[in-house]
DSSP file (Angstrom, degrees, kcal/mol; ACC not computed):
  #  RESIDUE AA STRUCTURE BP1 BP2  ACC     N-H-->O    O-->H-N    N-H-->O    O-->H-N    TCO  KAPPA ALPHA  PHI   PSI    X-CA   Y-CA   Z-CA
    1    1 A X    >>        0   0    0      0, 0.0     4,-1.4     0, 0.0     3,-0.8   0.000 360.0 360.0 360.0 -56.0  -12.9  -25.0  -30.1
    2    2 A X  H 3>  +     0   0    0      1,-0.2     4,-0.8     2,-0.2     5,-0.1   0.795 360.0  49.5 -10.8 -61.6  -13.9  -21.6  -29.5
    3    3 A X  H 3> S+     0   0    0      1,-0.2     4,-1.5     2,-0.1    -1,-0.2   0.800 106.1  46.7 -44.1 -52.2  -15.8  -21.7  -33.0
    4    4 A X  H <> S+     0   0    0     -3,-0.8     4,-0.6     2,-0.2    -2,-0.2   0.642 107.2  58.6-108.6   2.1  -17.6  -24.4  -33.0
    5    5 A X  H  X S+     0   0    0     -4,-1.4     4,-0.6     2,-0.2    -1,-0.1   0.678 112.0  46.2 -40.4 -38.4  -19.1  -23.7  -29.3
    6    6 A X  H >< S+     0   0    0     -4,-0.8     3,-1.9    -5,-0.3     4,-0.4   0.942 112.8  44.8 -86.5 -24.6  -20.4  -20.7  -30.5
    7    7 A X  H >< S+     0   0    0     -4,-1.5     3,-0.8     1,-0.2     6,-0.4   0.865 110.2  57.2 -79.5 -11.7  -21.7  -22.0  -33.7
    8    8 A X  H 3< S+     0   0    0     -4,-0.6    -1,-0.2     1,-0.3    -2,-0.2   0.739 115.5  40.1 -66.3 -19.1  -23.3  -25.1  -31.7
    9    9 A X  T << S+     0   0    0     -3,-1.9    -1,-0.3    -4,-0.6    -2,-0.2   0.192 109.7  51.9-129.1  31.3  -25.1  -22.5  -29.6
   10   10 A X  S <  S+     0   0    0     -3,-0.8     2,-0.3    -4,-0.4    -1,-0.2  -0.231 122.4  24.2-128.3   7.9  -26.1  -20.1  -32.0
   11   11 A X  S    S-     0   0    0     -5,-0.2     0, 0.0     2,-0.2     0, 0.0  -0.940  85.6-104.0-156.3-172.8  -27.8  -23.1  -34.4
   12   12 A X  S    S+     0   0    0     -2,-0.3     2,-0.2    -3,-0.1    -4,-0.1   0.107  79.3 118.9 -93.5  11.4  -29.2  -26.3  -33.8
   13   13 A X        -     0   0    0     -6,-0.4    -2,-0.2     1,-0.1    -3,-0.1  -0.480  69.8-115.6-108.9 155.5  -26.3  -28.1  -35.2
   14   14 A X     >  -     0   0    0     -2,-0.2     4,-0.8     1,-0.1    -1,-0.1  -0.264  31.2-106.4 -76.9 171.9  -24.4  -30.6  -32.2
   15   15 A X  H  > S+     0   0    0      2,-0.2     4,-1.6     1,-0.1     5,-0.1   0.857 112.7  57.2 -81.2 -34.5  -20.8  -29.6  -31.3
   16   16 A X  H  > S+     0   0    0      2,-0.3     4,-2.4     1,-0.2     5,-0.3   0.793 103.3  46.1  31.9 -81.6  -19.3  -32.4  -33.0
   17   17 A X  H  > S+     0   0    0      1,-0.3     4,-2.5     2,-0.2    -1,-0.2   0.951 119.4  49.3 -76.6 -28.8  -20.5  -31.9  -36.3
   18   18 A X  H  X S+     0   0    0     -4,-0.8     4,-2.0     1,-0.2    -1,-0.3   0.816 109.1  51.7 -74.5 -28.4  -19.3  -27.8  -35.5
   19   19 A X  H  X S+     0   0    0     -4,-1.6     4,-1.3     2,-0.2    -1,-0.2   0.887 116.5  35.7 -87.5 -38.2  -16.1  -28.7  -34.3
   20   20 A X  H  < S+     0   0    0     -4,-2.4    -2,-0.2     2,-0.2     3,-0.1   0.935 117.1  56.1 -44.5 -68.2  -15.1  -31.0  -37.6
   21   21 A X  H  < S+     0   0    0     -4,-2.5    -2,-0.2    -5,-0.3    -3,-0.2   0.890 116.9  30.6 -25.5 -91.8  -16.8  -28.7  -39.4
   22   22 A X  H  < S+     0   0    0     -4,-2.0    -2,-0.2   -21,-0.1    -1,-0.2   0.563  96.2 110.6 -19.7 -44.5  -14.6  -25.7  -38.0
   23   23 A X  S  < S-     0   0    0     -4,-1.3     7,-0.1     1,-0.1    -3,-0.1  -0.113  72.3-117.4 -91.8 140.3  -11.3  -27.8  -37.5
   24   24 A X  S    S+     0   0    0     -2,-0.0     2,-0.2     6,-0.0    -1,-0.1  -0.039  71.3  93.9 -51.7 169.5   -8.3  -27.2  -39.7
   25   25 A X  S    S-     0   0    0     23,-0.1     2,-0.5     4,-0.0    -1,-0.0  -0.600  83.0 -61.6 119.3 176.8   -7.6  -30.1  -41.6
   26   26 A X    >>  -     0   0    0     -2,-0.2     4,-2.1     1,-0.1     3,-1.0  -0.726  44.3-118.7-102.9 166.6   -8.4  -31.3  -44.8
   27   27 A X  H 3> S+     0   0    0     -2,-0.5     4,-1.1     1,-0.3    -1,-0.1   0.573 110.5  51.4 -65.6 -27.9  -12.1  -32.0  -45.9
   28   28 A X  H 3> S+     0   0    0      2,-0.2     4,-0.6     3,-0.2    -1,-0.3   0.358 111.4  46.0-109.9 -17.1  -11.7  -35.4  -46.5
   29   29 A X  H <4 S+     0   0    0     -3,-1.0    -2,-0.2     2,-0.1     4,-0.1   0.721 110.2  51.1 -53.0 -54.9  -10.3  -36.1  -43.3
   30   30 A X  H >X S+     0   0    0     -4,-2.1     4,-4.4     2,-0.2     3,-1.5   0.936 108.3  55.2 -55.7 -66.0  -12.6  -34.2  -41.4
   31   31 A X  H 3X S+     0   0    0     -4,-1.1     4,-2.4     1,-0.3     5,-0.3   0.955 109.7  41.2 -44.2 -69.7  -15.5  -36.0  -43.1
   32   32 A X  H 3< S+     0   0    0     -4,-0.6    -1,-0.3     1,-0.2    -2,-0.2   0.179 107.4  66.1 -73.4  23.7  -14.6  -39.7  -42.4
   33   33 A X  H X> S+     0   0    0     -3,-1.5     3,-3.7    -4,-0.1     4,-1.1   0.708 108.0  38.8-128.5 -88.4  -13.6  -38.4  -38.8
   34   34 A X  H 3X>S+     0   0    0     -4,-4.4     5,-6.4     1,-0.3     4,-3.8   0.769 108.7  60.1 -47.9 -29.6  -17.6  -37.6  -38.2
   35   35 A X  H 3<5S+     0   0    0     -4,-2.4    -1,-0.3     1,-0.2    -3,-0.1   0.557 107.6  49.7 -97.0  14.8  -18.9  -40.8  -40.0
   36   36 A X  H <45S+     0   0    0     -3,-3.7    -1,-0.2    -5,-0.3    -2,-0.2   0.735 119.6  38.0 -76.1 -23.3  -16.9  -42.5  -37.3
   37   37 A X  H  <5S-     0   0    0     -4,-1.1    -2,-0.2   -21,-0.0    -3,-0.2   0.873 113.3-109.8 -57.6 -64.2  -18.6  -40.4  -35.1
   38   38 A X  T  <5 +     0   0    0     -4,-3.8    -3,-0.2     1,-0.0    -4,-0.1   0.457  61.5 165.6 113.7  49.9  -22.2  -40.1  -36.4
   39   39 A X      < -     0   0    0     -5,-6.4     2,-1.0    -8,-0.2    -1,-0.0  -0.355  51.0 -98.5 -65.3 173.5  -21.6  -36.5  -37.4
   40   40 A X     >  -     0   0    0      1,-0.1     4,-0.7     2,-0.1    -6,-0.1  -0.804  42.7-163.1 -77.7 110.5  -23.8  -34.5  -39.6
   41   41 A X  T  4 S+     0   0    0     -2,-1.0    -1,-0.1     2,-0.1    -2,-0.1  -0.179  71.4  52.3 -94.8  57.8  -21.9  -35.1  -42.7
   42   42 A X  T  > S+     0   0    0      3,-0.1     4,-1.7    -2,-0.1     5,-0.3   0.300 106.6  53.6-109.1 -72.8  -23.1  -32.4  -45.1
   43   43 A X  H  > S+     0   0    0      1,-0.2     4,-1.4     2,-0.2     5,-0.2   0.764 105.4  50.0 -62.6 -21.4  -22.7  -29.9  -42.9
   44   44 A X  H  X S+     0   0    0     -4,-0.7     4,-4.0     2,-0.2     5,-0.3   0.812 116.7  44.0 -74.9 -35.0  -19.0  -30.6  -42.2
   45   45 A X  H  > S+     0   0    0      1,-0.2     4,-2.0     2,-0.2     5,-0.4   0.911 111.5  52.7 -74.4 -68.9  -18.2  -30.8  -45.8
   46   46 A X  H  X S+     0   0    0     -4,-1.7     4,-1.0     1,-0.3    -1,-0.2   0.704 112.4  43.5 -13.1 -64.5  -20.2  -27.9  -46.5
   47   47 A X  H >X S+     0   0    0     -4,-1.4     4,-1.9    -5,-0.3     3,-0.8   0.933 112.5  54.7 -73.3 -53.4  -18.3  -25.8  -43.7
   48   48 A X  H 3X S+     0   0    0     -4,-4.0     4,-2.5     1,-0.2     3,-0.4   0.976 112.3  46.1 -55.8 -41.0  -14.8  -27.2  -44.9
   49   49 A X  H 3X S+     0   0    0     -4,-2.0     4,-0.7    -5,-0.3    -2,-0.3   0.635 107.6  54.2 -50.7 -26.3  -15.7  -26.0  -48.4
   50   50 A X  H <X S+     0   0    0     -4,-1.0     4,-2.3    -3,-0.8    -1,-0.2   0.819 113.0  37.4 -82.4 -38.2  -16.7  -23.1  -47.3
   51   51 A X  H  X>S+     0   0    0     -4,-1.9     4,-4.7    -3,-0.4     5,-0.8   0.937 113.4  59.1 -69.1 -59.1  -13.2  -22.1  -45.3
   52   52 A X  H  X5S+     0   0    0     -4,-2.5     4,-1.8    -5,-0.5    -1,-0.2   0.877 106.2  49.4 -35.4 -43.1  -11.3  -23.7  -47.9
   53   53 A X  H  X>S+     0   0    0     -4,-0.7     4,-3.8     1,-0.2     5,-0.7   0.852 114.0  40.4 -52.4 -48.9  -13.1  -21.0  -50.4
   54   54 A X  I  <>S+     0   0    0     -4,-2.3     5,-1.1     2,-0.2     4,-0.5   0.759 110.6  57.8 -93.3  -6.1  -12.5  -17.9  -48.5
   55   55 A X  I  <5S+     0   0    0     -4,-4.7     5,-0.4     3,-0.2    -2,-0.2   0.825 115.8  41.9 -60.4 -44.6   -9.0  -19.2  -47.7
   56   56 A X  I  <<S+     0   0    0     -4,-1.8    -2,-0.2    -5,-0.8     4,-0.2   0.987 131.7   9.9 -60.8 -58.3   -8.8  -19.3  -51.7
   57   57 A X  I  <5S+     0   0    0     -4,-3.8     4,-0.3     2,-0.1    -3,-0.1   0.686 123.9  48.6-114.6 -11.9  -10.3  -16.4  -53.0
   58   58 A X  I  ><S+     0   0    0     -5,-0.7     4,-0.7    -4,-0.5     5,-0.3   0.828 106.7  50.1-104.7 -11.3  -11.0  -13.8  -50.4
   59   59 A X  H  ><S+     0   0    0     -5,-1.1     4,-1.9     1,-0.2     5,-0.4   0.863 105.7  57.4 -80.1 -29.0   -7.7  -13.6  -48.3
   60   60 A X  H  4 S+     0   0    0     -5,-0.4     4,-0.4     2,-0.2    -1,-0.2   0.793 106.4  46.2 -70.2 -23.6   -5.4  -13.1  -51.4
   61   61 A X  H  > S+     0   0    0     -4,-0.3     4,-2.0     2,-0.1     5,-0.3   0.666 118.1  46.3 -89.2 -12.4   -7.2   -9.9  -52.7
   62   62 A X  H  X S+     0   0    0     -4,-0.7     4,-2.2     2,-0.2     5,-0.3   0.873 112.7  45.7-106.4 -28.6   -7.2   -8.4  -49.0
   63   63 A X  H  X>S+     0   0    0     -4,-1.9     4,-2.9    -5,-0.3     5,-0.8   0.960 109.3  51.9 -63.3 -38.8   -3.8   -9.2  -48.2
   64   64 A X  H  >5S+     0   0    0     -5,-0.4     4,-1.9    -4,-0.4     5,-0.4   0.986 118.9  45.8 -65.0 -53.3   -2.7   -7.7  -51.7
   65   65 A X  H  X5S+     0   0    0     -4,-2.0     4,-1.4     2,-0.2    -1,-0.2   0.911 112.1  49.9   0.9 -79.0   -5.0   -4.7  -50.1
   66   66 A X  H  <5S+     0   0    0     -4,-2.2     4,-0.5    -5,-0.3    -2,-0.2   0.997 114.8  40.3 -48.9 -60.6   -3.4   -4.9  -46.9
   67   67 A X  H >X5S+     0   0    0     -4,-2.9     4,-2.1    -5,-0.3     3,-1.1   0.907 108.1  57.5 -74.9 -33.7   -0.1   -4.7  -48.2
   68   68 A X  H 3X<S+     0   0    0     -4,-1.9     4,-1.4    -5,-0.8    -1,-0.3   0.969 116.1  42.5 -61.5 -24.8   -0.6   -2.1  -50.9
   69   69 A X  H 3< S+     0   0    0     -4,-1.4     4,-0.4    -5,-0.4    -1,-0.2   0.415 104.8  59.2 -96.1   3.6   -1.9    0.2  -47.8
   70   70 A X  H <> S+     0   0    0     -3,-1.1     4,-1.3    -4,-0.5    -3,-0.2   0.668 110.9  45.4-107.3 -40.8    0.8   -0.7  -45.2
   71   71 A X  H  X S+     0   0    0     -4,-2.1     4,-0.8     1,-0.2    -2,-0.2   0.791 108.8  56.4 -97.4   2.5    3.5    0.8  -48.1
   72   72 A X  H  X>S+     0   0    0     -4,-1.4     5,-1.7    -5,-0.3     4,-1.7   0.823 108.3  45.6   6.3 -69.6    1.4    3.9  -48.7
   73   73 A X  H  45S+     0   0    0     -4,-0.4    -2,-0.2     1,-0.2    -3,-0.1   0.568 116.0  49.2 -89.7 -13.4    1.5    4.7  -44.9
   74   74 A X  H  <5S+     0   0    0     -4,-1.3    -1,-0.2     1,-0.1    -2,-0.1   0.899 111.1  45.7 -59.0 -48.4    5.4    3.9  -45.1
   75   75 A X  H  <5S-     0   0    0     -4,-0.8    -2,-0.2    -3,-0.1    -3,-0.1   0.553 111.8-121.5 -94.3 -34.1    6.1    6.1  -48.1
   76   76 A X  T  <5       0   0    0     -4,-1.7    -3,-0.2    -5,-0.1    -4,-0.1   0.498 360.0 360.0 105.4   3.4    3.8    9.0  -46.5
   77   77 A X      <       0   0    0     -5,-1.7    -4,-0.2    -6,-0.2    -5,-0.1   0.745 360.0 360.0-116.5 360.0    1.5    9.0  -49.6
């Protein structure tokens, strides 16, 4: 909820469409959620695609990161 306040008041987009947008869940959910609503639906897909993306491809190379630098500092080299 937290999220999509700040992006509602840092853009012109309603809180609604930011909070779908934002909210865990699947994309397709999310979506026919808002056009019960009237949400902006673009921008909700858009924003789920977008999490869904950096869930995919940028969190697996920075945990593998993470973890390669957490047994480093274990191992004392």
């Amino acid at each position: 909820m937290g999220v999509a306040w700040l992006i509602a008041k840092l853009t012109a987009l309603d809180y609604v469409s930011a909070f779908l947008g934002a909210a865990a869940g699947g994309m397709a959910e999310m979506v026919l959620t808002g056009a019960q609503v009237g949400a902006n639906l673009p921008v909700i897909a858009a924003y789920q695609l977008f999490r869904i993306l950096t869930v995919l491809f940028l969190l697996p190379p920075l945990a593998k990161w993470v973890m390669r630098h957490e047994g480093a500092a274990e191992t004392g080299s």
